[in-house]
N, C-alpha and C positions, 0 to 999 in steps of 0.2 A: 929727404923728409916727406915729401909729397908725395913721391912713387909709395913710399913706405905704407902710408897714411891711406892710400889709395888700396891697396893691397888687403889694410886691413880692414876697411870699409867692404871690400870685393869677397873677403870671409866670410863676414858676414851677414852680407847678403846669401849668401851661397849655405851658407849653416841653417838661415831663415825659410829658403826655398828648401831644402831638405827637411827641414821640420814637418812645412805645411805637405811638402810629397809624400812623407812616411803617414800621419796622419789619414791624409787624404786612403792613401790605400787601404790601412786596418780600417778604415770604415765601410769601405769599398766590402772587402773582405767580409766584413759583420754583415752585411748586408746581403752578399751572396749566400753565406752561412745561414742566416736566416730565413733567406728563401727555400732553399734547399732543403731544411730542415721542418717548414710549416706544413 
């Protein structure tokens, strides 16, 4: 139950940190884009 529990807490974490990295890059991305672009 606890390993299980753990497990799924360790998801999603991991879901939460892939959110904020995907994020993080399209803006990255926008950013470069609109340099390049001005």
């Amino acid at each position: 139950m606890t390993k299980y529990r753990k497990k799924l807490i360790d998801q999603a974490l991991l879901t939460r940190l892939n959110e904020i990295f995907t994020a993080t890059c399209q803006k990255l991305e926008l950013g470069i884009f609109l340099m390049f672009n001005c």
